[in-house]
C-alpha positions as a Markdown table, in Angstrom:
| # | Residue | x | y | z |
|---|---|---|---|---|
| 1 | Unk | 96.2 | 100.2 | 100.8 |
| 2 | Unk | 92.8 | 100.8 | 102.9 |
| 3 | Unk | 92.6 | 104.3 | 103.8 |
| 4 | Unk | 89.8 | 106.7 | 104.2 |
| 5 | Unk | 88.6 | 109.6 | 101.9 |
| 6 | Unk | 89.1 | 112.2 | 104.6 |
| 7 | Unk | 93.2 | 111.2 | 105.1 |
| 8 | Unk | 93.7 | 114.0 | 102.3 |
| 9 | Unk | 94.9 | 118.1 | 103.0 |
| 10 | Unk | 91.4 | 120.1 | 101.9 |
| 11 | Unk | 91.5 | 123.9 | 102.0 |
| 12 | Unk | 88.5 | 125.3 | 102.9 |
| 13 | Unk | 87.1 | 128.1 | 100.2 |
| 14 | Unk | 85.0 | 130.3 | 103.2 |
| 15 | Unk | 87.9 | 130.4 | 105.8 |
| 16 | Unk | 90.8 | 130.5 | 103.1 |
| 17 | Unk | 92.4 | 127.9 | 105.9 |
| 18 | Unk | 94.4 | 124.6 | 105.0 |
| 19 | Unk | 92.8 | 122.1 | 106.8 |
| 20 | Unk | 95.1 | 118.7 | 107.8 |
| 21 | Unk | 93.5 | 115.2 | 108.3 |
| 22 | Unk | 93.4 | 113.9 | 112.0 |
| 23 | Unk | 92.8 | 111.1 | 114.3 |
| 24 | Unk | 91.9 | 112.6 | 118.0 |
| 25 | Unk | 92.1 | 109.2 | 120.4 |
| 26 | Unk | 93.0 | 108.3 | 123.6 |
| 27 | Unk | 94.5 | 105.1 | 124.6 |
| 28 | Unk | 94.9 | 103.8 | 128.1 |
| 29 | Unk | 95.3 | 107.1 | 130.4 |
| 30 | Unk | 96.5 | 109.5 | 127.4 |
| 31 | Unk | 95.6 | 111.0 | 124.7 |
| 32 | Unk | 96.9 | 112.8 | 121.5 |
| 33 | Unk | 96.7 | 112.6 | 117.9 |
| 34 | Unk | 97.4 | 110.0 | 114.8 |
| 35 | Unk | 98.4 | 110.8 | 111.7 |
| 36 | Unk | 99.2 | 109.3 | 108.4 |
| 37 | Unk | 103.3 | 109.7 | 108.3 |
| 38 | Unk | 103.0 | 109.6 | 104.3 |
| 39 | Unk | 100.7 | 113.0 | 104.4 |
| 40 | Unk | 103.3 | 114.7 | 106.4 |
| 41 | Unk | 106.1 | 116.9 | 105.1 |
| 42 | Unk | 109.5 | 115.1 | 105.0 |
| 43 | Unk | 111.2 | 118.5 | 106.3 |
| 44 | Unk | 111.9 | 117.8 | 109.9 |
| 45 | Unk | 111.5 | 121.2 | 110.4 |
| 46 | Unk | 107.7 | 122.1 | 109.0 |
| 47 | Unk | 106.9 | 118.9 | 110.5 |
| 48 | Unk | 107.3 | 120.1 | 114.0 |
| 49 | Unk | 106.1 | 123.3 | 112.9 |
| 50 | Unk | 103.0 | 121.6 | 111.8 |
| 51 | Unk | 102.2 | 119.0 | 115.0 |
| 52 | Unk | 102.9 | 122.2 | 117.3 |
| 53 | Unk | 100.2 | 124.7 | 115.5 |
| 54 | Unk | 97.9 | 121.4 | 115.4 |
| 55 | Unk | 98.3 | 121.1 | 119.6 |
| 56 | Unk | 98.7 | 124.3 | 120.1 |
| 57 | Unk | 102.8 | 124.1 | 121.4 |
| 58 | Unk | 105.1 | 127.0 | 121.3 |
| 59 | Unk | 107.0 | 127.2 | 117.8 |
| 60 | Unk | 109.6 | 129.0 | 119.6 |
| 61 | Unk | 111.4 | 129.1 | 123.4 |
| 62 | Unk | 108.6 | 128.7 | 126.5 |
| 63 | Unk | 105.6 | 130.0 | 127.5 |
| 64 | Unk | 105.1 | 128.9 | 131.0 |
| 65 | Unk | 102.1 | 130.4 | 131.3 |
| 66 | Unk | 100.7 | 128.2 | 127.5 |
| 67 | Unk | 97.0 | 126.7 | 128.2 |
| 68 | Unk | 96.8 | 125.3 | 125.1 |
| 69 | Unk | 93.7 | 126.6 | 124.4 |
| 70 | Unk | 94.6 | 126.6 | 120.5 |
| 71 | Unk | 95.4 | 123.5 | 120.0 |
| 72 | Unk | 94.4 | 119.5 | 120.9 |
| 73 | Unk | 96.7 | 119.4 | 123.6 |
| 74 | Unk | 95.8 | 119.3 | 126.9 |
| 75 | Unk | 98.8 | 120.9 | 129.2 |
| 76 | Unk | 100.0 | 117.7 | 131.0 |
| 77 | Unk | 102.4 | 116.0 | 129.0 |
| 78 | Unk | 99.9 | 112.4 | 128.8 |
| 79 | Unk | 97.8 | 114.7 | 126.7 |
| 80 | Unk | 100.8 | 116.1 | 124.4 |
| 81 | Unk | 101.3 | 113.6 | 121.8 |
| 82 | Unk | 101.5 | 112.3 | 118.5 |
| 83 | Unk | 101.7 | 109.2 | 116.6 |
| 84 | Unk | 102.8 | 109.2 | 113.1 |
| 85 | Unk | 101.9 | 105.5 | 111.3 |
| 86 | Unk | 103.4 | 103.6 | 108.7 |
| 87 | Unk | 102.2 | 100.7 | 107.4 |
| 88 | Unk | 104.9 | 98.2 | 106.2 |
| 89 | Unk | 104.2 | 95.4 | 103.7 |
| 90 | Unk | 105.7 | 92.5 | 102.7 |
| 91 | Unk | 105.0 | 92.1 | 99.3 |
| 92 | Unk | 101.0 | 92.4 | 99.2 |
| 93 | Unk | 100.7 | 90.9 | 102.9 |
| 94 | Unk | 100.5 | 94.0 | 106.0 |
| 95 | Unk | 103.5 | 92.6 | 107.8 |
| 96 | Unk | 103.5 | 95.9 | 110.8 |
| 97 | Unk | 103.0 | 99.5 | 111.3 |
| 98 | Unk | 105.9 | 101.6 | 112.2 |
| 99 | Unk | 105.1 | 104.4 | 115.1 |
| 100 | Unk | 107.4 | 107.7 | 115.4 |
| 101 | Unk | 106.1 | 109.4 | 118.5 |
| 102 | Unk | 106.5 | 113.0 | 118.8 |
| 103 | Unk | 106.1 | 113.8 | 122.8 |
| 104 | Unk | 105.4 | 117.4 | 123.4 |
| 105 | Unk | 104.7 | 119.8 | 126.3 |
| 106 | Unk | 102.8 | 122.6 | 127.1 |
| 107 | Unk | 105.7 | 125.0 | 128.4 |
| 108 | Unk | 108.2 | 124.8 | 125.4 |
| 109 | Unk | 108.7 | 124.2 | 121.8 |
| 110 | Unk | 111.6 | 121.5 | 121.9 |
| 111 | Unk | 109.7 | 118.1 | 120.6 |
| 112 | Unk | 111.1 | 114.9 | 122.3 |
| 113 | Unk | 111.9 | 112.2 | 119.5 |
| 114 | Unk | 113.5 | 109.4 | 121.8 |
| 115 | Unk | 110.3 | 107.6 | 123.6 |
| 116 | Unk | 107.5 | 105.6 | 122.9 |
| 117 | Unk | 104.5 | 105.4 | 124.9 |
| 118 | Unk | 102.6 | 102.4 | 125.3 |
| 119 | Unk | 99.5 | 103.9 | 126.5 |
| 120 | Unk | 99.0 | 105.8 | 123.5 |
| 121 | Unk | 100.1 | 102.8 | 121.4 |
| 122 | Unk | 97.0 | 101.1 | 122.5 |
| 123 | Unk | 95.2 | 103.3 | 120.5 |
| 124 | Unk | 97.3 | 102.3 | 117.2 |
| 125 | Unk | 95.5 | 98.7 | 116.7 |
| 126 | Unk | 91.7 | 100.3 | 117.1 |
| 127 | Unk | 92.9 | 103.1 | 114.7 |
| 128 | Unk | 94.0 | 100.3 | 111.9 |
| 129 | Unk | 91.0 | 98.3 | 112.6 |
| 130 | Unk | 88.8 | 101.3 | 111.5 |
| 131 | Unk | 90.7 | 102.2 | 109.0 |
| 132 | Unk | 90.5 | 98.9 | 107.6 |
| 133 | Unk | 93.2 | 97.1 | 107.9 |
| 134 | Unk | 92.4 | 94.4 | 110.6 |
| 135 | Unk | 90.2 | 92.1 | 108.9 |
| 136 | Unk | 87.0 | 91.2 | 111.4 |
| 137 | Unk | 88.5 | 88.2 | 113.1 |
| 138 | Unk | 88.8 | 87.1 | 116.3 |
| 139 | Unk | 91.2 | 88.5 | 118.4 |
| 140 | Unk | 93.3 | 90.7 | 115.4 |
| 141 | Unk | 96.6 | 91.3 | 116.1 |
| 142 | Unk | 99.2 | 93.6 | 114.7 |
| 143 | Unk | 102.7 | 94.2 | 115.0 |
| 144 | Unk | 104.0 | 97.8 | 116.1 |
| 145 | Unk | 107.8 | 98.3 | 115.6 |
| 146 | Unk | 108.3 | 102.0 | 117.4 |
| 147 | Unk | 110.7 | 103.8 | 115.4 |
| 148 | Unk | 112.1 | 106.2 | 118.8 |
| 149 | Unk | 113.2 | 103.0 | 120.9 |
| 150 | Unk | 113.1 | 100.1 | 118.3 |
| 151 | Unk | 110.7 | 98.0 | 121.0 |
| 152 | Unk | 108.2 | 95.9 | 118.5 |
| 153 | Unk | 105.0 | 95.7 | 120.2 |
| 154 | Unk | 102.4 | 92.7 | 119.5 |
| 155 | Unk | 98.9 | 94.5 | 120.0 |
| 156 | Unk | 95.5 | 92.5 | 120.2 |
| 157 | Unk | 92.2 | 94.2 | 120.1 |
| 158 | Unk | 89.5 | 91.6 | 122.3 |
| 159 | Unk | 87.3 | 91.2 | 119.5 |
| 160 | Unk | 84.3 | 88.0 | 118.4 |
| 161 | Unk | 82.6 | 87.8 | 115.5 |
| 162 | Unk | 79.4 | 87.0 | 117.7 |
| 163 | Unk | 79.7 | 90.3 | 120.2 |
| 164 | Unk | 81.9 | 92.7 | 118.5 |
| 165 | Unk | 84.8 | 94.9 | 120.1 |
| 166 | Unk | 84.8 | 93.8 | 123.3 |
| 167 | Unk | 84.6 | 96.3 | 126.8 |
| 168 | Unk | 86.4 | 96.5 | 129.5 |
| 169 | Unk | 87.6 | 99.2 | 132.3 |
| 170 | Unk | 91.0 | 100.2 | 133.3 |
| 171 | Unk | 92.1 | 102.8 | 136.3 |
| 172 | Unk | 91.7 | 106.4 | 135.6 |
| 173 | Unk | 89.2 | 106.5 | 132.6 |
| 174 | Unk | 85.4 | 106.1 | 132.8 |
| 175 | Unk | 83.4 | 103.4 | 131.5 |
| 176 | Unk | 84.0 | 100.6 | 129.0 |
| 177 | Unk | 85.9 | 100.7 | 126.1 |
| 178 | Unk | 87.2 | 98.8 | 124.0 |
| 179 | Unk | 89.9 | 96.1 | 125.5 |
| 180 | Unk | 93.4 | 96.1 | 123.5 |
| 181 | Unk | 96.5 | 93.8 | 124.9 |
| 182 | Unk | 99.4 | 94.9 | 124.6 |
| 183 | Unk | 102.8 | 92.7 | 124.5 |
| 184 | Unk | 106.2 | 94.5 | 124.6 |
| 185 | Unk | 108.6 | 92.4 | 123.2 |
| 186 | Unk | 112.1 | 91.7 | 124.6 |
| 187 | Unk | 111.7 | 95.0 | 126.1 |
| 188 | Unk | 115.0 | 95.2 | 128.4 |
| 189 | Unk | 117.5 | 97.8 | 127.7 |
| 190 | Unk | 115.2 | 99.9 | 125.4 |
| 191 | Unk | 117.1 | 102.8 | 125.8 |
| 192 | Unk | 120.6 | 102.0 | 126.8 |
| 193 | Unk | 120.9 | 98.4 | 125.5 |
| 194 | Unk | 121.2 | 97.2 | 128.9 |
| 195 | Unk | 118.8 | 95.9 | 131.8 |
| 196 | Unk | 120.7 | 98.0 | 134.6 |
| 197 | Unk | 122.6 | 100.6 | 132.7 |
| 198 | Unk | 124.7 | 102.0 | 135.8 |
| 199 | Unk | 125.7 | 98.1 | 135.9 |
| 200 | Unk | 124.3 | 98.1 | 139.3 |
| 201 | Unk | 121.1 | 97.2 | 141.0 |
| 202 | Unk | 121.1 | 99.1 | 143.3 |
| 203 | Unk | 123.1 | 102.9 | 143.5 |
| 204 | Unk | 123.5 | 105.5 | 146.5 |
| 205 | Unk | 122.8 | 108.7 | 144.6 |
| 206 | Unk | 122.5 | 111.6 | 147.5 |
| 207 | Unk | 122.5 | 109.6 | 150.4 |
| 208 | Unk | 119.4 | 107.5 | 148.8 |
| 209 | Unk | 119.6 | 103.7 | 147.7 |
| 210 | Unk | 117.9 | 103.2 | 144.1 |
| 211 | Unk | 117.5 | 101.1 | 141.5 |
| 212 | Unk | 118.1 | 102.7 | 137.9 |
| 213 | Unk | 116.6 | 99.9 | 135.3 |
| 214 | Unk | 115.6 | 100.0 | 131.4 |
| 215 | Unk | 112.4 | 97.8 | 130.6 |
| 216 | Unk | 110.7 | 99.6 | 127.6 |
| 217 | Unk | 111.7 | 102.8 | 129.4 |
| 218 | Unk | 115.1 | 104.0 | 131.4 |
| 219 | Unk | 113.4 | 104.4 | 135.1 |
| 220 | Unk | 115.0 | 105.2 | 138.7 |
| 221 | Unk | 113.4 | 104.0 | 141.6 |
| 222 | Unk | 113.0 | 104.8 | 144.7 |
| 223 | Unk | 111.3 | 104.5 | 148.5 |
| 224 | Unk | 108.7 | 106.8 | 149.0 |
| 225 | Unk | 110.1 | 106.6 | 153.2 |
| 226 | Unk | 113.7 | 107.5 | 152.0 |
| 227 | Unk | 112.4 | 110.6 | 151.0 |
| 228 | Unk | 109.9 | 111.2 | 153.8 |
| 229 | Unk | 106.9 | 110.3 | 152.4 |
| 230 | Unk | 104.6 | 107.3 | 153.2 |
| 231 | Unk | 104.0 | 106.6 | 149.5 |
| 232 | Unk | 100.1 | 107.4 | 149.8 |
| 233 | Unk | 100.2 | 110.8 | 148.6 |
| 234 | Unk | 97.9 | 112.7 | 145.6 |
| 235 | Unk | 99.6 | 113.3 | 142.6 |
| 236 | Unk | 98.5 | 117.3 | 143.7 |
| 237 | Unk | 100.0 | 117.0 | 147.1 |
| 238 | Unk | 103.4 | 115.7 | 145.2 |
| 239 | Unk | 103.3 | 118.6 | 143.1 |
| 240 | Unk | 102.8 | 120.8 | 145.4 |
| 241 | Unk | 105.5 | 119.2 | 147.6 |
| 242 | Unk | 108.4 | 122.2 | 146.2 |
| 243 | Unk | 111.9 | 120.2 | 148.5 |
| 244 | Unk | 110.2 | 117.0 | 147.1 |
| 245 | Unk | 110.4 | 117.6 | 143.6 |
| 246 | Unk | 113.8 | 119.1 | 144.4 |
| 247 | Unk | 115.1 | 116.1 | 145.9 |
| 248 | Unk | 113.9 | 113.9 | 142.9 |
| 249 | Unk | 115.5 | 116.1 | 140.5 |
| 250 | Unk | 119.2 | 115.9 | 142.1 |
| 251 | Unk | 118.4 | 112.1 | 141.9 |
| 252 | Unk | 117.1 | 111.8 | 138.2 |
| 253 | Unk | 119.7 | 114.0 | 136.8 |
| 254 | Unk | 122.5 | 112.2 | 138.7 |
| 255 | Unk | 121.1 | 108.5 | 138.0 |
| 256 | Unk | 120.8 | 109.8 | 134.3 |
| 257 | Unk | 124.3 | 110.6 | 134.3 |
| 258 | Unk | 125.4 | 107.4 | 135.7 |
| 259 | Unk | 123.0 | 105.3 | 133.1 |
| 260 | Unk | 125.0 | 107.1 | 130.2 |
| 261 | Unk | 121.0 | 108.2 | 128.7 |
| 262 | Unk | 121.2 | 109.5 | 125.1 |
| 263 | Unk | 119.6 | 112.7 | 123.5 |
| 264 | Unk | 118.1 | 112.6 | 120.1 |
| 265 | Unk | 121.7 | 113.2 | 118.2 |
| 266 | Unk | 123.4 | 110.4 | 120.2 |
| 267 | Unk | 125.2 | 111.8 | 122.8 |
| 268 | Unk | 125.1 | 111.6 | 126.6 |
| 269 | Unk | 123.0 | 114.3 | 128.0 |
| 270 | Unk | 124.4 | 116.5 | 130.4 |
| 271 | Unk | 122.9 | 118.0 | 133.6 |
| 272 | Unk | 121.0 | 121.0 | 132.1 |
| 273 | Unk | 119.3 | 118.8 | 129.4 |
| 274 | Unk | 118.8 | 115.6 | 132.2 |
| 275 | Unk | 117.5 | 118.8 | 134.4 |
| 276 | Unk | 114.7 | 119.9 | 131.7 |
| 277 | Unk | 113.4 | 116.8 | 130.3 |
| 278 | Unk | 109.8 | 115.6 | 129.7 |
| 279 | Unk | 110.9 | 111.9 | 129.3 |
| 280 | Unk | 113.8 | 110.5 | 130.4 |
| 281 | Unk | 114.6 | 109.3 | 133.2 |
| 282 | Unk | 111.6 | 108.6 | 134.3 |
| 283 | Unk | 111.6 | 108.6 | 138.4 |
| 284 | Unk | 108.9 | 106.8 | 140.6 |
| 285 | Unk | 108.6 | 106.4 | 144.2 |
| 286 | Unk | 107.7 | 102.9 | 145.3 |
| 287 | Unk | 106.2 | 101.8 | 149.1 |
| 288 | Unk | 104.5 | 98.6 | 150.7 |
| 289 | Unk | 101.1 | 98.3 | 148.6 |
| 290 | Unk | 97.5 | 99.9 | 150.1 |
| 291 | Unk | 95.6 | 96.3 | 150.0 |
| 292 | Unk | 96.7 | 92.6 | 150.5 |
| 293 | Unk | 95.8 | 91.9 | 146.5 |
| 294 | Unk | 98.8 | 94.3 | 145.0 |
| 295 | Unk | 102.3 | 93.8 | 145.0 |
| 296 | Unk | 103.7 | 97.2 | 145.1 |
| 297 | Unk | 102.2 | 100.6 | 145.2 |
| 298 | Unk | 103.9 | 103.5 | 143.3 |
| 299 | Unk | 103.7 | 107.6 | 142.6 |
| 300 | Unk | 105.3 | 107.8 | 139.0 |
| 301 | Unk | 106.5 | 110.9 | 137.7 |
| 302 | Unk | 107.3 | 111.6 | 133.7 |
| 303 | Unk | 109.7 | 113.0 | 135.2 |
| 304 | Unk | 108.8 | 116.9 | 135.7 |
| 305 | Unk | 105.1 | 115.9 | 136.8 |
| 306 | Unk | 103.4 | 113.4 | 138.9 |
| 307 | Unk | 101.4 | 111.1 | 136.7 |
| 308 | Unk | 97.7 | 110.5 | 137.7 |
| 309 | Unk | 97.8 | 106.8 | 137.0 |
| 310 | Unk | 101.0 | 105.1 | 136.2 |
| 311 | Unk | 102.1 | 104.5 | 132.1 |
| 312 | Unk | 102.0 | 101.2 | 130.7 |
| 313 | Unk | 105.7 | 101.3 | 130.0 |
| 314 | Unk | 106.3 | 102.5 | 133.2 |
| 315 | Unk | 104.3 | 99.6 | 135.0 |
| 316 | Unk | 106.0 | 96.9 | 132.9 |
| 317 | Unk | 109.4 | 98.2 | 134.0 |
| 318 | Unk | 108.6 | 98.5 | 137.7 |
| 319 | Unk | 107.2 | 95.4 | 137.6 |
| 320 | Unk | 110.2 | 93.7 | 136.2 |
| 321 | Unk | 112.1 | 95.2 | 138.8 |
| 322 | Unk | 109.7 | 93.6 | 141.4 |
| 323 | Unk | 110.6 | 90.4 | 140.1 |
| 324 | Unk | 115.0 | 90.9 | 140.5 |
| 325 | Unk | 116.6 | 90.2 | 143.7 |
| 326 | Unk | 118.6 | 93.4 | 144.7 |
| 327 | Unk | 116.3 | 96.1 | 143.6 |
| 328 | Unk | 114.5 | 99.0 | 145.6 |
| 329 | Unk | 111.4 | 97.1 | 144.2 |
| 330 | Unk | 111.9 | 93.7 | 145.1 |
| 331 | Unk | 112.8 | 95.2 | 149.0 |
| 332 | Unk | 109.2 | 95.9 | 149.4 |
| 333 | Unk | 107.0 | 93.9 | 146.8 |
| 334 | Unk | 105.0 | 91.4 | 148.3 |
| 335 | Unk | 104.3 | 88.0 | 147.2 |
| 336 | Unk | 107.9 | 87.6 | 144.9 |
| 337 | Unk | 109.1 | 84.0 | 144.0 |
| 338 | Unk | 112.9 | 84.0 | 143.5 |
| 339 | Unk | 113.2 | 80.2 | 142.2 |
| 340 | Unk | 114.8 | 79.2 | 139.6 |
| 341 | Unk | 112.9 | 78.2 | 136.1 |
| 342 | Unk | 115.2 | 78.0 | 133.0 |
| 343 | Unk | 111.4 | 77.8 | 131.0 |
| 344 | Unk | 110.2 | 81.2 | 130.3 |
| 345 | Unk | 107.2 | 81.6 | 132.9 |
| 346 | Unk | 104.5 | 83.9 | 133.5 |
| 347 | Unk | 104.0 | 86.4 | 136.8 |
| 348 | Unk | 101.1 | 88.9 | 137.5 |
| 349 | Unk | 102.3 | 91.9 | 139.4 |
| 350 | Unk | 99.8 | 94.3 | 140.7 |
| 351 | Unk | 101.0 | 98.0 | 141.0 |
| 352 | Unk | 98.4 | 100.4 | 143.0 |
| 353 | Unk | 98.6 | 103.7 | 141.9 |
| 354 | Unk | 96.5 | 107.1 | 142.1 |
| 355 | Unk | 93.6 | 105.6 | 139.5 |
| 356 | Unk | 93.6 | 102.3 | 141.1 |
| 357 | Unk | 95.8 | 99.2 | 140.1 |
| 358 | Unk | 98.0 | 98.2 | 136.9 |
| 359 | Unk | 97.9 | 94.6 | 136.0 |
| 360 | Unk | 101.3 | 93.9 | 134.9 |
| 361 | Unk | 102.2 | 90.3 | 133.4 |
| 362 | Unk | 105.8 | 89.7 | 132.6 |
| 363 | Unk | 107.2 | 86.1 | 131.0 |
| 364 | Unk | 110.7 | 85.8 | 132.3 |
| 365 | Unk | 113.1 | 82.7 | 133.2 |
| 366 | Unk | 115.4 | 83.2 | 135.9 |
| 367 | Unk | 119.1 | 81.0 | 136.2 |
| 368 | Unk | 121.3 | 81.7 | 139.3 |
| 369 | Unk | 119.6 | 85.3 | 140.0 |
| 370 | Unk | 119.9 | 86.1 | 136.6 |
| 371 | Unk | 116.8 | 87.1 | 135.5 |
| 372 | Unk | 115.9 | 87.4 | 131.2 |
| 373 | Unk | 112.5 | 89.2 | 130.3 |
| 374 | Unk | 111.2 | 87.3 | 127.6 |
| 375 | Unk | 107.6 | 90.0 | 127.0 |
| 376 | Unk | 105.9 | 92.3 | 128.8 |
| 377 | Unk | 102.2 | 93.1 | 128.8 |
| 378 | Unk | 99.4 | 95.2 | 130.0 |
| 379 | Unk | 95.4 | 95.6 | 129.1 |
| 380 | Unk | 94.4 | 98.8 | 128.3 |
| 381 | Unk | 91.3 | 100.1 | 126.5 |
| 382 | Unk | 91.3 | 102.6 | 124.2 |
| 383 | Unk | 89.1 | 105.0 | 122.0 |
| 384 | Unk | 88.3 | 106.8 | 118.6 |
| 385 | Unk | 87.8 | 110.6 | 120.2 |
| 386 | Unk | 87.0 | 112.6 | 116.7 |
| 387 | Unk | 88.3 | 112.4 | 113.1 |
| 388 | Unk | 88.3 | 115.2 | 110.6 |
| 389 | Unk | 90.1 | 118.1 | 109.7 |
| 390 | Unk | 92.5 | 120.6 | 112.0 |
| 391 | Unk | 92.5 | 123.9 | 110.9 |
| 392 | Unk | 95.9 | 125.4 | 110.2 |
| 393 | Unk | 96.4 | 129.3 | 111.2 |
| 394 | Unk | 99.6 | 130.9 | 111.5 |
| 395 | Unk | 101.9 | 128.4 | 109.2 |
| 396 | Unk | 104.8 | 129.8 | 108.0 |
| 397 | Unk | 105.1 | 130.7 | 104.0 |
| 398 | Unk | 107.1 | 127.2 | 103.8 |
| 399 | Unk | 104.3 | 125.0 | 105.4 |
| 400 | Unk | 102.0 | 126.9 | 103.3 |
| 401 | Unk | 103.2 | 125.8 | 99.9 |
| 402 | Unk | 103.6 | 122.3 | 101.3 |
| 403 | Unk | 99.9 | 122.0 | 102.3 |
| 404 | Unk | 99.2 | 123.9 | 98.6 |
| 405 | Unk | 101.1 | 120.8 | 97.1 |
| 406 | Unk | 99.4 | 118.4 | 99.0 |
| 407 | Unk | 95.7 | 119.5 | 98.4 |
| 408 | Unk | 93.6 | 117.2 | 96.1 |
| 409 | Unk | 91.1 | 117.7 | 94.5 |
């Protein structure tokens, strides 16, 4: 199995610290942490203990007032997370990895366990490749089967043998990177095992028509004019926008009652936990799109903050809903064909956003408006921030004899 001399627990003779073995990256608009899921402890409970002293997250209750400046983590929650890899083989043959993504925030110690996030999964494949386990061939591909949702992901990193990785930009990061695709496969009903989980296309939750869908993520949305807004606004001005971020909370927490979401036991969350989650629903406001080349333009929130881009899950389930007769979406999305093709077809949906503009492509067939959603893709780039060693101060006696255990010499 390829893996890297540093993936190993050290303790450092000066300091007296444990040190754990990294991956800092970014992929697509977030960023966070990978780690080697066979170097963690199997304890459920030193593992959190472990990822939060890493990012620098509350071990206990919340700390509103947490900068983070202890940790990797970087207050918003597209900066709060972790990947833990596996790689699965069939006999001697790499047949996928398996992802577990721990999403954290700043404010509070409770770890979210039930989403995946396909920004940071862009990082996964460029992660394998220098660890070793993409051979240099053109155009690798891996599988990712995410443990939190059960979506398998087919990930492609651009690559020729004649130019190397290849570069390319996306909205909201600088520069090029290297290009990954990434191809969420039969990504409908993620969450809830169903494409519209209220059974519904569209609902009246407080006086508001929306459209409450699952496609790779449970997501209710919404026009940005039924809430008084023109759709144009800065994620800042949202945030700062107090009766706004009411309003979308009485609509996320009912629209999650009504899609019957799921907490990490198994059972329907109720108003306070809907009320004081990170991930789920997520909520974005949709309005006519700023230039004649996009479809749709959107303000997506996570759901307690406005996001400064939009998430590649996210983008691939708005843009499905572009595509359905019925939705909030389709209302406003311009340039929509609504014929008929039993064949699984291609469309391209362009979603403007605060960064710039998400290029969506969805292969879907359609039969008397019912509408099957075959993949889902988006291209993002991504990038190898740091590897090394974390320094681990404050672990309790438990976490301490597991990283004792785990040092080699």
């Amino acid at each position: 199995m390829p893996k890297k001399d540093y993936e190993r627990v050290i303790k450092n003779e000066f300091t007296g610290f444990f040190e754990f073995p990294v991956s800092y990256v970014r992929g697509g608009t977030s960023t966070g942490i990978i780690i080697w899921q066979d170097i963690l402890p199997e304890d459920p409970r030193l593992k959190e203990e472990l990822i939060k002293i890493i990012m620098g997250v509350p071990q206990d209750g919340v700390n509103k007032n947490n900068n983070q400046i202890t940790g990797l983590g970087r207050i918003t929650p597209t900066s709060n997370k972790a990947f833990f890899i596996k790689p699965i083989y069939e006999g001697q043959r790499l047949a996928r990895f398996e992802s577990t993504l721990a999403q954290m925030s700043a404010e509070h110690s409770v770890i979210d366990w039930s989403v995946n996030c396909g920004n940071m999964s862009s990082a996964i494949p460029l992660w394998a490749f220098e660890q070793g386990f993409l051979a240099l061939t053109d155009n690798p591909q891996l599988e990712i089967f995410n443990t939190n949702t059960g979506i398998h992901t087919l990930s492609r990193i651009n690559y020729c043998r004649t130019e190397g990785i290849m570069r390319s930009s996306i909205p909201g990061v600088h520069g090029l990177h290297p290009s990954i695709d990434l191809f969420l496969l039969d990504p409908s009903g993620s969450k809830t095992g169903l494409l519209f989980p209220t059974g519904h296309r569209r609902d009246n939750i407080e006086g508001i028509d929306v459209s409450c869908i699952d496609v790779a993520i449970p997501m209710v949305i919404v026009k940005a004019t039924d809430l008084g807004k023109s759709g144009n606004e800065s994620p800042i001005e949202l945030m700062n926008d107090a009766l706004l971020l009411s309003k979308l909370k009485n609509i996320w927490v009912k629209a999650g009652l009504k899609m019957g979401l799921t907490n990490k036991a198994g059972e329907r969350m109720n108003q306070h936990e809907l009320a004081n989650s990170e991930t789920i629903p997520k909520i974005c406001m949709v309005s006519e799109p700023e230039n004649q080349q996009s479809t749709i333009s959107a303000r997506y929130f996570t759901p307690q903050k406005a996001h400064s881009s939009m998430a590649v899950s996210g983008g691939c389930c708005l843009a499905s809903a572009c595509l359905i007769e019925g939705t909030v979406a389709h209302d406003i999305a311009k340039n929509i064909s609504s014929h008929n093709h039993s064949e699984f077809l291609e469309s391209e949906i362009k979603i403007s956003n605060p960064a710039g503009v998400l290029d969506a492509k969805i292969i879907h067939s359609r039969n008397n408006n019912q509408i099957v959603i075959k993949s889902a893709s988006c291209k993002r780039t991504a990038q190898l921030l740091m590897k090394g060693w974390v320094p681990i101060i404050g672990e309790s006696p438990e976490l301490a004899n597991f990283l004792s255990l785990s040092v080699k010499e």
